[in-house]
C-alpha positions in Angstrom: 26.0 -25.8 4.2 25.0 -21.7 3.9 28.0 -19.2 3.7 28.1 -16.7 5.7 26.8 -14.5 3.2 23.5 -16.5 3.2 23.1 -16.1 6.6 23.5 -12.6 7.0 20.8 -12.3 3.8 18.5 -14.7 5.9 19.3 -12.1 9.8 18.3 -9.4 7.4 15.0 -10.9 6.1 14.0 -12.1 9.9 14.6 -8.5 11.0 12.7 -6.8 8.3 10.2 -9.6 8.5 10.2 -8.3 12.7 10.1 -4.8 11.7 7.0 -5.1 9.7 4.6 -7.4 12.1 6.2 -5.0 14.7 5.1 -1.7 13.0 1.4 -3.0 12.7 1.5 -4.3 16.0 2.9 -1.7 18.6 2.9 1.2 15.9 5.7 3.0 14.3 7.9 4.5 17.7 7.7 1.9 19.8 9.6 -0.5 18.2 13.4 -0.7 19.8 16.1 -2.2 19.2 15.8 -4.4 21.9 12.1 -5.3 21.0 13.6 -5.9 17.3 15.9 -8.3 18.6 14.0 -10.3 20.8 11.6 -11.0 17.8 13.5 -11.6 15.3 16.0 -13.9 17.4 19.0 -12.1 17.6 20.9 -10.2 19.7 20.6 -6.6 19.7 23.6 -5.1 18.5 23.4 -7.8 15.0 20.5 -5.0 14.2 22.7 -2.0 14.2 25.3 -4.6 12.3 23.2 -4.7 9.5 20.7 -1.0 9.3 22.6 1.9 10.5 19.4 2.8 12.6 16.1 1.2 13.9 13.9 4.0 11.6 16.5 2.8 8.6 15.2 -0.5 9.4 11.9 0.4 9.9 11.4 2.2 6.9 13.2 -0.7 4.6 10.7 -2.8 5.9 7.5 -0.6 5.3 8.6 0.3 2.2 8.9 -3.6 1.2 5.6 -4.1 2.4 4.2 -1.4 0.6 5.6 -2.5 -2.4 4.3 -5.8 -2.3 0.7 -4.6 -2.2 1.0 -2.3 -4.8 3.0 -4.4 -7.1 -0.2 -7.0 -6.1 -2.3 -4.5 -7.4 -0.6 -4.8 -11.6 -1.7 -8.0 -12.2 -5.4 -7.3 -10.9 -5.6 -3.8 -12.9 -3.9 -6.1 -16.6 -7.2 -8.2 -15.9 -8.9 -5.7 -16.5 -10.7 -4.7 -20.0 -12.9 -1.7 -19.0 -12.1 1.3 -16.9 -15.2 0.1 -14.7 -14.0 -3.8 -14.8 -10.7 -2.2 -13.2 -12.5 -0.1 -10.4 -14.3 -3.6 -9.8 -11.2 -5.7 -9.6 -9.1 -2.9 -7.8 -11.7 -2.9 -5.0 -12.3 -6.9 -4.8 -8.9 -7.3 -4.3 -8.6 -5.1 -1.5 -11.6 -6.9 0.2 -8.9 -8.5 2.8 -7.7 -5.6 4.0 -10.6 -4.0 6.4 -8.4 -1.1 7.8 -7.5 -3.3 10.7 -5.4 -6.1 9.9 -1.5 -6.1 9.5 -1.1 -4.3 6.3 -3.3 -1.6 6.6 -2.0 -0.6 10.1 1.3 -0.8 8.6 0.3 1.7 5.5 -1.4 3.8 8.3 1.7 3.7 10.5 3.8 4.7 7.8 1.6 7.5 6.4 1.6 8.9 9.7 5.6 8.6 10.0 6.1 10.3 6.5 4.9 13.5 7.7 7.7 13.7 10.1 10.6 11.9 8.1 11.3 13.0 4.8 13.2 10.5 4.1 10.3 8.1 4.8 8.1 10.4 2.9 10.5 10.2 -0.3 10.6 6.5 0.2 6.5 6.3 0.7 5.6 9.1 -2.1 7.6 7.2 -4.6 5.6 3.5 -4.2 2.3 5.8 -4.5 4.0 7.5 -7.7 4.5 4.1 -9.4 1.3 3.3 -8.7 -0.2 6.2 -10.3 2.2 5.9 -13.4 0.7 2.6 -13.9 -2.8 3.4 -13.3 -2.5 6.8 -15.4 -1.0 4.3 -18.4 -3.5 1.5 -17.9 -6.3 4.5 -18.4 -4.6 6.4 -21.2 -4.2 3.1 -23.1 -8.1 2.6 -22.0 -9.1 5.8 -23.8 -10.1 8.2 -19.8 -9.2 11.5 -20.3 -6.8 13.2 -18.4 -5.4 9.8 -17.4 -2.5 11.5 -15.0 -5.2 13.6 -13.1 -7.6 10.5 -12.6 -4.7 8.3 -11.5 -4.2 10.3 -8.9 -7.8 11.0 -8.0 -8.7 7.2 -8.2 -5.6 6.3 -5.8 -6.2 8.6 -3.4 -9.8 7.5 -3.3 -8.8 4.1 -2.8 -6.0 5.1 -0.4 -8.8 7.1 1.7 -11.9 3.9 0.9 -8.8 1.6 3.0 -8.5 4.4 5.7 -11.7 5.0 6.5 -12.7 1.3 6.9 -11.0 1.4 10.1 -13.1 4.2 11.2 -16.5 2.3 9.5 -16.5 -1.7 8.5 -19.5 -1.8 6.9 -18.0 0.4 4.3 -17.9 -1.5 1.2 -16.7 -1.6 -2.0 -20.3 -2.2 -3.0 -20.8 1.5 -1.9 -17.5 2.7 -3.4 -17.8 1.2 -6.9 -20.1 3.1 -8.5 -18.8 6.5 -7.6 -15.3 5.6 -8.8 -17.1 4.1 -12.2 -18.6 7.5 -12.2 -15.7 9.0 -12.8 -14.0 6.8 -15.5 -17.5 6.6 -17.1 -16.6 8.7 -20.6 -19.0 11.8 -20.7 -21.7 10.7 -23.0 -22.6 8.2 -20.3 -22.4 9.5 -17.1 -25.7 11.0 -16.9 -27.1 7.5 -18.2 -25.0 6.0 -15.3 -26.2 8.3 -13.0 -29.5 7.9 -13.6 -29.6 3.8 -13.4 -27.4 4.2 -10.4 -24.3 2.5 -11.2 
């Protein structure tokens, strides 16, 4: 038999879990309390019981979501044994995500809501900054220069490649790839690279 500790734990996850699909679905401001409620299965003043605000909720559950993607994103990047092998694997396992689907409208959603709430944008800006710390370690133990600077150059890049795919399907990580190998290819071979076109 739960406690009533449990169930308040399991409310919380169903409204989150409501918050999220919601988000992706309807976009960012027009999600109410009322429209929380009804899917997540409870009445409408247990949300306010357990967030202080819908955009408290909101942003709890964004920033969960976020997080799980990223943290995704470590195990793929440890497979890794080249700065190019990483790029590769980075981009593969993104191949779900075509700019459309649940997760990237939520990142999209949420991106677009940081710029007015900067408590959001806190919340957002420090996922992206663990990211990048990992990344800019992965590279510096992978002997790229400047590991910090190409962090944040190779996120962004991968931020914008999941953007834009919303704008343009066919844009692949086939077509990505070898620009962002460019990059991480050490200066003695990026001319070589260039020239085979990898």
């Amino acid at each position: 038999m739960s406690t009533a500790a449990e169930q308040g734990r399991a409310v919380r996850r169903r409204l989150l879990r409501a918050a999220a699909e919601l988000i992706a679905e309807r976009g960012w401001r027009a999600v109410s309390t009322r429209v929380l409620a009804e899917r997540a299965g409870v009445a409408p003043g247990v949300v306010h019981y357990h967030f202080t605000s819908v955009q408290a909720l909101l942003t709890e559950a964004a920033i969960g979501a976020m997080r799980d993607v990223v943290d995704g994103l470590g195990p793929v990047l440890d497979r890794a044994r080249t700065p190019a092998e990483a790029v590769d694997l980075l981009l593969a396992s993104l191949d779900d995500y075509t700019g459309n689907d649940p997760a990237s409208l939520l990142f999209t959603e949420a991106y677009l809501a940081a710029t007015r709430d900067a408590e959001l944008r806190q919340a957002v800006g420090g996922v992206v900054v663990d990211f990048r710390r990992k990344l800019a370690g992965w590279l510096g133990e992978h002997g790229v220069r400047t590991p910090e600077e190409t962090a944040a150059v190779l996120a962004a890049a991968i931020d914008g490649f999941l953007l834009h795919r919303a704008l343009e399907p066919s844009l692949s990580a086939a077509t990505v790839a070898p620009v962002l190998r460019r990059i991480l290819a050490p200066p003695q071979f990026r001319g070589r690279t260039q020239r085979k076109g990898r």
